[in-house]
C-alpha positions in Angstrom: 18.7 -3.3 -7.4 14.9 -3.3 -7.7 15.0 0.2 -5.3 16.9 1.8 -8.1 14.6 0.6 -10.7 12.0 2.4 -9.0 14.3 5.5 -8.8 14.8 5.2 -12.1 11.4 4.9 -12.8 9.7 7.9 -15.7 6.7 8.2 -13.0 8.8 10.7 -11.3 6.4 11.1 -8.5 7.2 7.8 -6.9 8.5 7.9 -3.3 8.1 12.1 -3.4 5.6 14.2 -1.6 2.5 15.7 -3.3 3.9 19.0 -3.7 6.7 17.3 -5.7 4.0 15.2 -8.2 3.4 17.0 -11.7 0.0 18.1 -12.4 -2.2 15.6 -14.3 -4.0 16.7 -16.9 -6.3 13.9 -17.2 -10.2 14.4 -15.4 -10.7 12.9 -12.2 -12.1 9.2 -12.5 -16.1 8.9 -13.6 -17.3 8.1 -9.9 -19.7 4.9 -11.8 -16.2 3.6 -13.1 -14.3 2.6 -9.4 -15.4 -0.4 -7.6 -12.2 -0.7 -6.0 -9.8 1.0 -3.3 -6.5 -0.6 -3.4 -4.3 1.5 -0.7 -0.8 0.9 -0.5 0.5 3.0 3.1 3.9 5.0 3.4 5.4 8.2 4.1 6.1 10.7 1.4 9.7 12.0 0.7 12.7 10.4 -0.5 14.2 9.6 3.4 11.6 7.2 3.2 11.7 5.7 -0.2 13.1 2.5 0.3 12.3 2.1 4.5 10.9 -0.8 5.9 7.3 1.2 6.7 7.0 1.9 3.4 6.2 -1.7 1.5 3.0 -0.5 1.0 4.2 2.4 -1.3 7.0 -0.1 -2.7 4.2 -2.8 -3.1 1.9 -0.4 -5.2 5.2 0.8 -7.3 5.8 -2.5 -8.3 2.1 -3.4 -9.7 1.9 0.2 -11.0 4.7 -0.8 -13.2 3.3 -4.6 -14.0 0.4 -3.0 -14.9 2.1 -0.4 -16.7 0.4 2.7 -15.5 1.7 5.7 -13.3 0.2 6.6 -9.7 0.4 10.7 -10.0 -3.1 11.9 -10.0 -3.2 14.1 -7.3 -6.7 13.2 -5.1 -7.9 12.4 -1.5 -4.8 14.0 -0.2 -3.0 11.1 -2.6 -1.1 10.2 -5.6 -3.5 7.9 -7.5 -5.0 5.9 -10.7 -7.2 4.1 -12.0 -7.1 0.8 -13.9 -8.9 -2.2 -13.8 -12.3 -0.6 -12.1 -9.6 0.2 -8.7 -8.6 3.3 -7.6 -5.0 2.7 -7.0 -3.7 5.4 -4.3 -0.6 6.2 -1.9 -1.8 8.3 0.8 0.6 11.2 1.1 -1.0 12.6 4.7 2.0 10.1 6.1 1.5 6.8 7.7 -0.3 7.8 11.0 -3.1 9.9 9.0 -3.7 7.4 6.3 -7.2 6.8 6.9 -8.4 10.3 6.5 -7.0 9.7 2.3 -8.7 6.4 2.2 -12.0 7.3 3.9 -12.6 10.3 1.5 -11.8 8.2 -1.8 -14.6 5.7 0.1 -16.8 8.2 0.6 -16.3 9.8 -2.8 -16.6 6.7 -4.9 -19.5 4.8 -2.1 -16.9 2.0 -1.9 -18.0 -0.4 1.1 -15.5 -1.5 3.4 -15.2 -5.2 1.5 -14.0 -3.7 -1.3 -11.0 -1.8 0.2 -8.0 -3.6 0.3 -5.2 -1.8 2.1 -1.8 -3.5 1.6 0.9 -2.7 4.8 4.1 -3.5 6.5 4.0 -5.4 9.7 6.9 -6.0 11.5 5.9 -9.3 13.2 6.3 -11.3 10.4 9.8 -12.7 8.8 11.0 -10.5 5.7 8.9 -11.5 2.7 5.9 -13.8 4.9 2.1 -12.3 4.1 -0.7 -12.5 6.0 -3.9 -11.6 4.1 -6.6 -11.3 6.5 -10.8 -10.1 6.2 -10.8 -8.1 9.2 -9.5 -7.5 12.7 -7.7 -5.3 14.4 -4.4 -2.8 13.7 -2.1 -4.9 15.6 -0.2 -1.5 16.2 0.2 -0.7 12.5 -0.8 3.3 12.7 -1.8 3.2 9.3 -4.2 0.8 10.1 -5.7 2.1 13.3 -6.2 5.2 11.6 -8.3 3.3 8.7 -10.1 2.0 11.3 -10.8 4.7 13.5 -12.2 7.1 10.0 -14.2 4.2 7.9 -15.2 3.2 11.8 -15.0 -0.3 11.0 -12.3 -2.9 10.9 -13.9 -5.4 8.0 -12.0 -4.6 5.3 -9.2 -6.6 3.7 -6.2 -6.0 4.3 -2.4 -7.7 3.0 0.2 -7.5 5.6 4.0 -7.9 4.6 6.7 -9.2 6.9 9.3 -6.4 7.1 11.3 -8.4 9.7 11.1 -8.6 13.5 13.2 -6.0 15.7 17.1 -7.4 16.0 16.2 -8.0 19.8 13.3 -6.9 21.9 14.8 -3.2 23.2 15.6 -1.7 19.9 13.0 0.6 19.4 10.3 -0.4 16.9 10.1 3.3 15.1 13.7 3.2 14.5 13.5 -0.5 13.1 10.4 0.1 10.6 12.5 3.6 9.3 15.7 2.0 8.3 16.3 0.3 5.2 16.4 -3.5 4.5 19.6 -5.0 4.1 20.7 -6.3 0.3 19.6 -10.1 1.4 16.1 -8.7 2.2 16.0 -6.9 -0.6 15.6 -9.7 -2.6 13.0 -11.2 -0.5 10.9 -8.3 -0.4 10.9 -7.7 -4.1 10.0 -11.5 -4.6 7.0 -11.1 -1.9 5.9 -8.1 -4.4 4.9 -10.5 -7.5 2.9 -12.6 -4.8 1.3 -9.0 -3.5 0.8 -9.0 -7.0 -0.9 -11.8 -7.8 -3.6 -11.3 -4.8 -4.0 -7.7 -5.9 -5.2 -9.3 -9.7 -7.0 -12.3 -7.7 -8.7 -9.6 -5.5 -10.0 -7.3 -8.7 -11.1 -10.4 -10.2 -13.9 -11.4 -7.7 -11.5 -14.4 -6.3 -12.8 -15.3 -2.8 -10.7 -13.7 -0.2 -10.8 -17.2 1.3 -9.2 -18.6 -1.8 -6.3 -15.8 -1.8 -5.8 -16.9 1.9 -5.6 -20.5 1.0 -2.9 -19.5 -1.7 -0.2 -16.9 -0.3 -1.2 -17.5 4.2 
């Protein structure tokens, strides 16, 4: 299964905390060099790996290794990289603090909100569906409102991936988006990661966001 490929991955610091991440002995980024946030949101520690709340984490796993490139520079309170003029980074302040990673890295780097793409669960929306939007609000996605609340704007893009609804309307929603999806939704979710993917490469390549909408909405 694609959870143990990650596992198994040589970039040892993927679904650990930043105390677990090796040093890196590269030099941080030339500031002129990033145009780019792409943000993937999670929770560090392997409890979490392979949760629901954490496709953003899996998401960014997944293009790390298309890309062929390893997310463990520790920065901005994150494991990150940098490839293809994007600052690639998993906030590791856990998913209710993300925006305090993201808004340094912005600040940092002079990144305007456009150019931040943050890539989330969203437990609305059927296993595997995305919804790319511009802007707009959190829709009770913490690691969302907290982007919000620090860059004090909500226009930036943003890719939202169905994790599935709640089984029925009183199971409680933290409970749902910490357990782990089922071996049917497994395969889903890994297919939905190729078309995160794809808009990630669209994104980096100047595509109009309208375009990307057109495609995977």
């Amino acid at each position: 299964m694609f959870f143990k490929k990650f596992h198994n991955n040589k970039n040892k610091t993927v679904g650990r905390g930043i105390l677990d991440a090796p040093p890196d002995k590269n030099a941080p980024p030339d500031k002129n060099k990033v145009k780019y946030i792409i943000a993937g949101l999670g929770n560090p520690g392997d409890k979490y790996f392979d949760t629901r709340h954490n496709a953003g984490f899996l998401a960014l796993d997944y293009i790390s290794q298309k890309y062929d490139f390893k997310i463990n520079l520790i920065k901005f309170r994150s494991l990150c990289a940098v490839k293809h003029d994007a600052l690639f980074m998993k906030p590791q302040t856990y998913m209710n603090d993300s925006g305090e990673a993201v808004a340094a890295a912005a600040r940092f780097y002079k990144i305007p909100p456009e150019n931040i793409l943050v890539i989330s669960d969203d437990a609305s929306l059927p296993t595997g569906k995305l919804r790319i939007r511009k802007s707009g609000s959190d829709g009770g996605q913490k690691g969302l409102r907290s982007i919000i609340y620090t860059l004090s704007t909500e226009e930036f893009p943003r890719i939202k991936i169905g994790v599935g609804e709640k089984p029925h309307p009183d199971f409680e929603l933290a409970r749902w988006v910490l357990s782990k999806f089922s071996k049917e939704e497994r395969k889903i979710i890994f297919e939905a990661f190729e078309k995160v993917y794809d808009c990630v490469d669209l994104f980096l390549k100047e595509t109009p966001l309208t375009d990307i909408q057109n495609k995977y909405n």
